[in-house]
GUVEXTOR-755837 format. One record per residue (C-alpha): residue in three letters; y, z, x. Coordinates in steps of 0.02 Angstrom, whole numbers, plus 50000, padded with zeros to 5 digits. Layout:
<pts>
alaYZX
...
</pts>
This chain:
<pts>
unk509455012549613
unk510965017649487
unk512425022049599
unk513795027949501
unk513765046349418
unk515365043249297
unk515735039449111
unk517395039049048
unk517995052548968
unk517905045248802
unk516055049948758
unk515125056048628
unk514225074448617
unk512785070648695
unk513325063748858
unk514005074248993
unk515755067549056
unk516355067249227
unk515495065549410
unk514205078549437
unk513925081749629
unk512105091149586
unk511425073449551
unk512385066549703
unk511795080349796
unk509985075949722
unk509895059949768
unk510085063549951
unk508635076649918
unk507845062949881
unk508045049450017
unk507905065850144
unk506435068450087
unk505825049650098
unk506645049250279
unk505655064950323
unk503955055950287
unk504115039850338
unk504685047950514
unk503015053850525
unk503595073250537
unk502175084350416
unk502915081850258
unk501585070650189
unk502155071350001
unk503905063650045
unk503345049749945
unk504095059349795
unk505865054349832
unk505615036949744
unk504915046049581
unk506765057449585
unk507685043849591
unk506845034749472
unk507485050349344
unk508945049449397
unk509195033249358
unk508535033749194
unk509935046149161
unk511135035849211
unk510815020349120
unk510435026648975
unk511975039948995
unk512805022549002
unk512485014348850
unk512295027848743
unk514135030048756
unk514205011348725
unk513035011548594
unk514125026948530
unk515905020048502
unk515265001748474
unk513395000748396
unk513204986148524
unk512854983848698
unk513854971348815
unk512324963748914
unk513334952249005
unk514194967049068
unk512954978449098
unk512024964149195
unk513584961749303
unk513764980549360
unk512064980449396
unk512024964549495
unk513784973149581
unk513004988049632
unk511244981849698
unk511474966349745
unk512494966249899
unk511724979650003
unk509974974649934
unk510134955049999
unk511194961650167
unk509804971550206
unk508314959550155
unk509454944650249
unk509334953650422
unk507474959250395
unk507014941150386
unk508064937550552
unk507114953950664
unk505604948850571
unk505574933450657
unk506224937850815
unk504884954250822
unk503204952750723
unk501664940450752
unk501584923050661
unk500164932850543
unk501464949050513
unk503084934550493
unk502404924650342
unk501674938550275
unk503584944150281
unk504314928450213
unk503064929850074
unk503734946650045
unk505454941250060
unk505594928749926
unk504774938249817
unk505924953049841
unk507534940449794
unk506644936249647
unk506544956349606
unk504514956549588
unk503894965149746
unk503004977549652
unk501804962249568
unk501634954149730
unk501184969849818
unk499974975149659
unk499174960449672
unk498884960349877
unk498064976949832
unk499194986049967
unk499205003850001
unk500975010350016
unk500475026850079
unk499365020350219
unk500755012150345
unk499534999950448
unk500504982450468
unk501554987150359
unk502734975850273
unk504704979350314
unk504774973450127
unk503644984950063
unk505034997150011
unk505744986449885
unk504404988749786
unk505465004249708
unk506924991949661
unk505914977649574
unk505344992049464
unk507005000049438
unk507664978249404
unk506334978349287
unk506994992649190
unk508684986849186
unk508184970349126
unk507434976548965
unk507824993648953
unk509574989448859
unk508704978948740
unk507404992648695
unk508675004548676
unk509854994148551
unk508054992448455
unk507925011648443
unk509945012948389
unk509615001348254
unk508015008148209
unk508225025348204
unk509845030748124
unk509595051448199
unk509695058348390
unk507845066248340
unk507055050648310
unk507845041148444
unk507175055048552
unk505525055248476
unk505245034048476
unk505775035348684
unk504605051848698
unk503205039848621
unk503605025148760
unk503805038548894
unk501745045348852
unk500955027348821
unk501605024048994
unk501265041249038
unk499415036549020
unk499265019649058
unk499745025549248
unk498485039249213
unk497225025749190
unk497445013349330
unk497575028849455
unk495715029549404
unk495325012949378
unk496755002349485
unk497565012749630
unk498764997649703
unk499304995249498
unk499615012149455
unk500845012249594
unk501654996849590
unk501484992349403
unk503184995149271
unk502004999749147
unk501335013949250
unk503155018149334
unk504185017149159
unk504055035349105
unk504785041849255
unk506325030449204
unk506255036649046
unk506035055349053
unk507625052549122
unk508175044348964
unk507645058248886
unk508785069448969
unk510315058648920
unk509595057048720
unk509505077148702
unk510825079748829
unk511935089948677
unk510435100948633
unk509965105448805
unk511705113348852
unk511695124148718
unk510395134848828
unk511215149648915
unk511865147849080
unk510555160449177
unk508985152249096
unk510105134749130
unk510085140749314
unk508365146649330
unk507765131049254
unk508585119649379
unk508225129749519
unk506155129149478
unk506565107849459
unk507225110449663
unk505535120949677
unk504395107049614
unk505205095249701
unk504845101949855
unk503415107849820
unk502805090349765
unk503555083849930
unk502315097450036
unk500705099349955
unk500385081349880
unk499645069150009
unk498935051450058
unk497225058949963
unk498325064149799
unk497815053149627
unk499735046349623
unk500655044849537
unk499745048949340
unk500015067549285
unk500275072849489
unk501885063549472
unk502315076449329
unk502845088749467
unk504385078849550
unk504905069749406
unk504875085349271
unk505765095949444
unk507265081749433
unk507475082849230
unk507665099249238
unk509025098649372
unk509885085549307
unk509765093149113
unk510125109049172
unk511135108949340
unk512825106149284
unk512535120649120
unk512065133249271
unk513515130949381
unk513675139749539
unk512335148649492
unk511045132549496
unk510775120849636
unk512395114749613
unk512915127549745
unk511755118049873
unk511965099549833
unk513865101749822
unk513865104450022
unk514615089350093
unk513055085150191
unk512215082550024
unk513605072249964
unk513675062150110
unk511905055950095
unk511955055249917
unk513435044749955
unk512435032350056
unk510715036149991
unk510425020049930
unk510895008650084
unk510005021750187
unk508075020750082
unk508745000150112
unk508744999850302
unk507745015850369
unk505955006650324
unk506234992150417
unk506734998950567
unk505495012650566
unk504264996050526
unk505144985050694
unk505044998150827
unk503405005350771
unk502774987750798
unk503554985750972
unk502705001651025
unk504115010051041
unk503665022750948
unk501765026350957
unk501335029150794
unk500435047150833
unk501015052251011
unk502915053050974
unk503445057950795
unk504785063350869
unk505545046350932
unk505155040950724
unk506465053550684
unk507725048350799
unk507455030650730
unk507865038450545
unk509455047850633
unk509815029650688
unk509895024250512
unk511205035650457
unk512685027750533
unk511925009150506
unk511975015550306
unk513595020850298
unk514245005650388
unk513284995750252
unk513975006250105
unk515665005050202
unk515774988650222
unk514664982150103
unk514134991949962
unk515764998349913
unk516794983649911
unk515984975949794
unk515884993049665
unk517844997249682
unk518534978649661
unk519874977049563
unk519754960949531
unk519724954949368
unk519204939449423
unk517804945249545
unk517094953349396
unk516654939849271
unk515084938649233
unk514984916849290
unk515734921749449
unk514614935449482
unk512884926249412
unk513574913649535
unk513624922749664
unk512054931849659
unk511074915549613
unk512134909149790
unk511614925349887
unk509764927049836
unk509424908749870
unk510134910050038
unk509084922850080
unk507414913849989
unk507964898850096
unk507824910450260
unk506234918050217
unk505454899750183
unk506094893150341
unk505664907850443
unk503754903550380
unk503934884250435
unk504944887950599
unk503384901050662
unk502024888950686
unk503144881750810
unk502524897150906
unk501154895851039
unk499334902251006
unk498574899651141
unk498634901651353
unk498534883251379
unk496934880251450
unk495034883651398
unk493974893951431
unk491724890551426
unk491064893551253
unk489574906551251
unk487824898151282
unk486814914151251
unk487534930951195
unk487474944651356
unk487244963151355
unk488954971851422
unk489694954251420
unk491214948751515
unk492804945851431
unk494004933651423
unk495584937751496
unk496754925351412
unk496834917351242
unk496014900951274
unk496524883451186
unk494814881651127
unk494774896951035
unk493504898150904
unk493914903550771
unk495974899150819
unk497214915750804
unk498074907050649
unk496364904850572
unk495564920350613
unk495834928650424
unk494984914350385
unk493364916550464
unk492304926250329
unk490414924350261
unk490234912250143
unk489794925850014
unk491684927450006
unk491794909949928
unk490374909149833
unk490544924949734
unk489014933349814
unk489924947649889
unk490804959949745
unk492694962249784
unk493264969949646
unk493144987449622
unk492554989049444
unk490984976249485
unk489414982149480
unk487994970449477
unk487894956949621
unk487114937849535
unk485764931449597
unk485854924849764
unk484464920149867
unk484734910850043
unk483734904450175
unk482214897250155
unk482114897149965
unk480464891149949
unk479754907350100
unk478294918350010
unk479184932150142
unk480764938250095
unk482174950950162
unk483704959050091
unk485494963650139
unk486244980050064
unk487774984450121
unk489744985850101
unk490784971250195
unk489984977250351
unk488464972150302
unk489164957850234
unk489744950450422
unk487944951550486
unk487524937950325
unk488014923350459
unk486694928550579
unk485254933250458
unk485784916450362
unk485194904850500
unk483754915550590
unk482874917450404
unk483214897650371
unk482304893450541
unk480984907350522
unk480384904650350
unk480964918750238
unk482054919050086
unk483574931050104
unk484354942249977
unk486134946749973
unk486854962149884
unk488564967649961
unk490104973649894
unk491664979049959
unk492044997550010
unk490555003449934
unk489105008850050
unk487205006450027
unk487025024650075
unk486775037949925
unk488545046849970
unk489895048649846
unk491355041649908
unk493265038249833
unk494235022649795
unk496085023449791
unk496065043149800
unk494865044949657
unk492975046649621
unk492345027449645
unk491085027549487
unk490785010749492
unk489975010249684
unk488655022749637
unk488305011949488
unk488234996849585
unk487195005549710
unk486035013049559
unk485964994849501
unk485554984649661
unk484214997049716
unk483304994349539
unk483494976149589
unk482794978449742
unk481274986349686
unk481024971749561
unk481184959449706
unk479994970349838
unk480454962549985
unk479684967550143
unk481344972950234
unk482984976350180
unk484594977750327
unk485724989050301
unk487424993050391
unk488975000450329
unk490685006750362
unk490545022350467
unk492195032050391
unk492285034550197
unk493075048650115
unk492155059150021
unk493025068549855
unk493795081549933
unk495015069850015
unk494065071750183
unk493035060550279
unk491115057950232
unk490235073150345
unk488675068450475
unk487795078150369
unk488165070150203
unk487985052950272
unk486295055850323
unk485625065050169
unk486165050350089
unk484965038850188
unk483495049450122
unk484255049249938
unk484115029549966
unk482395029950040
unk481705039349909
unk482555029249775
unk481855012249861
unk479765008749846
unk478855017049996
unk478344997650028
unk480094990350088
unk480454994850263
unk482114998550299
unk483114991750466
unk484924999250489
unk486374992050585
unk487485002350676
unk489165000550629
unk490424987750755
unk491834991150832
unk493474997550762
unk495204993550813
unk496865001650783
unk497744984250731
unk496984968350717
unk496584961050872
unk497544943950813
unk499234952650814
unk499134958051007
unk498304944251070
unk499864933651007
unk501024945151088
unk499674945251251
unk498974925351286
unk498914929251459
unk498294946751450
unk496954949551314
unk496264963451399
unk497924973751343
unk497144971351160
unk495414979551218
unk494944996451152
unk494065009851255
unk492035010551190
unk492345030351169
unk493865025951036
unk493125009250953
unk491335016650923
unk491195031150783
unk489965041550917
unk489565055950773
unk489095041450639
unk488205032150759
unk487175044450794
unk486985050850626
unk486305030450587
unk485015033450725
unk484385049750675
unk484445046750501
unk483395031350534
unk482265040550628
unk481685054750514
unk481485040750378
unk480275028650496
unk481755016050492
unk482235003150625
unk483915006950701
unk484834992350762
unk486094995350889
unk486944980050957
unk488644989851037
unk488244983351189
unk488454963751133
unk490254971051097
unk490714979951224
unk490424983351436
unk490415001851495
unk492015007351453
unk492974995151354
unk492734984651192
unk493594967251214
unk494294954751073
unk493684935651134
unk492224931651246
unk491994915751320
unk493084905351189
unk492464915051048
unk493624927750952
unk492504941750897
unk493714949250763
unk494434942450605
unk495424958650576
unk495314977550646
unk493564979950595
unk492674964050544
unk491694953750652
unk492184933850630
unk490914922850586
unk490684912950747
unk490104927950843
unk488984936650699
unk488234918750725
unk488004919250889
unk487144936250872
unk485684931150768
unk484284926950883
unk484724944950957
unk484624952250777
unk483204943250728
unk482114948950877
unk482724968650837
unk481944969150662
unk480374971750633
unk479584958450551
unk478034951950629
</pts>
């Protein structure tokens, strides 16, 4: 983030000299705010924060080198790279530096690399791609990555990089402030809707993506082009103005949610609220916000607000982990973590981030020495993260002795107490362990895919034939219906996709309407009618959210069954699944923490089992003649649901059963459908 609030005093009209301690006081409303929600206290918009300072520094740059561009027609790049590198390099690699180290010495082998991956690409400045790509959810805060804030800096490093270039475009091109303003005003909408569009079609995208970010960058630009215009208003509407941008921040910061489209238009709110208190705060005076963000509290965040987004994540991330801090019992204890952060900031912007903005050497400042360096510093750093990955498999995996494999699957089995050396699948290969519709391309991943090819298992030559139509839950029983239907004789459909039930409900996908499941659902049951085979298994997730943000109602979920019903011929049975177990983390990441005590990495049956869903499955199935399947009781005894049994791991991840044990399930399957 821009850290410096000056220009010298040299400028032309249209850029506001001097410091102006409403935006310093505005970006500590703006870290606060991001504190305040990532310390789990009920302020579930905080997210916001990012999006101000993204405005603000749009202002600033652009402030910048318009007053370059102003007295020169030319912009220095090798300077304006320099300052950059100056002001966010050294608290930025500090902080990523000892992440790496605590990473190591705190999370799981899994939760390390995933780090190191993380790591690198955060020296490299494209966190935002990496995390795009992974498809991660920022505002969901499972396994989290203590890289994941840096996301916000690979876009603002990004900007920088070719923001000065598009702007010495415009200067050439347009010779008048109004078409300067108009040319960005065009850049700011086409990004405007491109983020528009991927929150619909792309949710992980539109959030990490430049092209959807840009426009909050440059409606600060914006500001800075029709700075001289702007101040011309009087100073009471100046004030009111201003104080309505502190409104929508907050505003923003309280009503918007984990279920809120974001950012598109919703990100309107915060990032119009901090134009108009940067274009309009220092016109109003005392009579703005100005009076507020002045108070040295303000300043004094504002002052460190950029170590302090640096190095609150990571620690909330690290002692979250350790359990600590449970992550819904004590939100409290989160918030003394954030307090923590405060002086560990300002001992970074002490010590580190300042020394290298207010050097006066000459020396220190060329642009070799300080490529150099940063080159120097961000390999180190790269160098750590790689060998942190290599260094963790020295690790051990395992308890150091076996344990008997399972000869036939038992009802309210016993379960292993340790993490045996014959573990199958292994902890480091558990991901690993998925159908082979996965590979194959039989199971839809990809959210805009709606028609599954043709694939046909089994015995392919069988005149009787069954189906699977699921999400990925149905997609973990394809193991054990794979090698029943090869020995039995029947040929075996597959039609699963990802997050997208076989059950008529309308559900959302990244905080929107998913379109694209109820086609695919439309499509598969026409297929299935086509095909006509004599059963089709079904099992899904048991927890979607429906459109209004909340989760799919008992009600809903069941009406749905008889929307499918009816939409299937009367001549296909149907056989449903109930849903498996669910865990709060994935089993992997205790058990590495527990080898000798795998039973700390159980879940009680009354918190792993979905009791109203599982219920709504059986009745449901019930009023529409349809076999319910319930095989809970392979998972779990009376009271508990356990993670490995015999020297089989039962979960890949928090709620997907591994491949070995769906396969050891299939005789028991088989025998509970009914097919004659």
């Amino acid at each position: 983030m821009a850290r410096t609030d000056s220009v010298k005093r040299a400028t032309p009209p249209f850029v506001r000299a001097g410091f102006r301690a409403d935006i310093h006081g505005l970006r500590a409303l703006a870290v606060l705010v991001v504190l305040v929600y990532h310390a789990g206290l009920p302020l579930s918009g905080g997210f916001v924060g990012v999006d101000v300072f993204f405005v603000i520094s749009g202002f600033l740059i652009t402030n910048h080198l318009l007053s370059e561009l102003a007295r020169s027609s030319r912009v220095r790049f090798a300077d304006f790279y320099v300052r950059r590198a100056r002001r966010i390099l050294p608290a930025s690699l500090t902080v990523a530096a000892a992440t790496v180290v605590l990473a190591f010495i705190v999370l799981p082998s899994e939760l390390v690399k995933s780090a190191a991956k993380d790591a690198v690409a955060t020296v490299f400045y494209v966190p935002n791609f990496l995390f795009a790509v992974r498809g991660t959810d920022y505002l969901a805060e499972t396994a989290a990555s203590p890289f994941q804030h840096y996301w916000s800096l690979g876009v603002e490093e990004q900007f920088y990089l070719l923001w000065p270039l598009v702007l010495l475009g415009l200067w050439k091109l347009a010779k008048s402030a109004s078409a300067r303003v108009a040319l960005v005003a065009s850049i700011v909408v086409a990004s405007l809707l491109t983020s528009a569009f991927l929150v619909e079609t792309s949710g992980p995208w539109a959030y990490f993506s430049p092209a959807s970010r840009a426009w909050e960058l440059g409606v600060g630009a914006l500001v800075a082009l029709a700075f001289s215009r702007i101040t011309l208003l009087p100073r009471a509407i100046s004030a009111v103005i201003a104080w309505l941008g502190i409104v929508a921040i907050v505003l923003a910061a309280i009503l918007y949610g984990d279920t809120t489209p974001f950012p598109g238009f919703a990100a309107l709110l915060p990032v119009l609220g901090a134009a108009g208190v940067i274009a309009f705060g220092g016109k109003a005076g005392d009579a703005g916000p100005l009076r507020l963000l002045r108070l040295k509290p303000f300043q004094f965040l504002g002052t460190i607000s950029y170590s302090l987004y640096l190095v609150h994540w990571p620690l909330i991330v690290f002692v979250d982990y350790l359990g600590w801090v449970p992550s819904e019992a004590n939100a409290m204890a989160k918030v003394l973590v954030a307090l923590v952060s405060v002086p560990i900031a300002w001992l970074i912007y002490r010590f580190v981030e300042r020394p290298f903005i207010r050097s006066d050497s000459r020396r220190a400042r060329t642009p070799r020495r300080t490529v150099t360096w940063g080159i120097a510093a961000s390999t180190t750093v790269a160098v750590m993260a790689l060998s942190a990955f290599v260094l963790v498999d020295s690790r051990p995996t395992d308890a150091g002795r076996e344990a008997a494999a399972i000869v036939e699957p038992s009802l309210y089995p016993s379960f292993t107490s340790y993490v045996p050396s014959n573990l199958e699948p292994s902890l480091a290969n558990a991901s690993e362990s998925i159908p082979v519709l996965y590979v194959d391309g039989c199971h839809l991943r990809s959210a805009e895919q709606t028609e599954n090819p043709e694939c046909k298992f089994g015995d392919l030559s069988a005149t009787r034939t069954i189906a699977l139509f699921g999400d990925s839950h149905a997609a973990q029983w394809f193991p054990a219906l794979e090698q029943e239907a090869s020995e039995q004789s029947f040929a075996l459909y597959s039609f699963t996709k990802s997050s997208c039930p076989s059950v008529a409900v309308k559900v959302t996908r990244y905080n929107v309407r998913d379109d694209a499941c109820e086609q695919w659902r439309t499509n598969m049951t026409d297929r299935l009618n086509e095909i006509k085979p004599e059963l089709v298994v079904i099992s899904n997730l048991s927890n979607y959210t429906a459109l209004d943000g909340d989760p799919v109602t008992t009600a809903a979920w069941k009406r749905g069954y008889s929307e499918l019903r009816a939409a299937l011929d009367p001549s296909i049975e149907l056989a449903v699944i109930a849903d498996t177990p669910h865990f709060d983390e994935t089993p992997t990441l205790c058990l590495e923490v527990h080898l000798e005590s795998a039973e700390e990495c159980a879940s009680p049956r009354t918190q792993a089992i979905y009791g109203p869903f599982a219920a709504a499955d059986a009745e449901a199935s019930a009023a529409l003649g349809a076999t319910f399947v319930d095989l809970t009781d392979y998972f779990c005894d009376a009271d508990s649901c356990g993670v490995i049994i015999g020297s089989t791991l039962v979960y890949r991840d928090s709620h997907h059963v591994t491949v070995e044990y769906s396969t050891t399930l299939s005789a028991a399957l088989w025998e509970s459908l009914p097919l004659s």
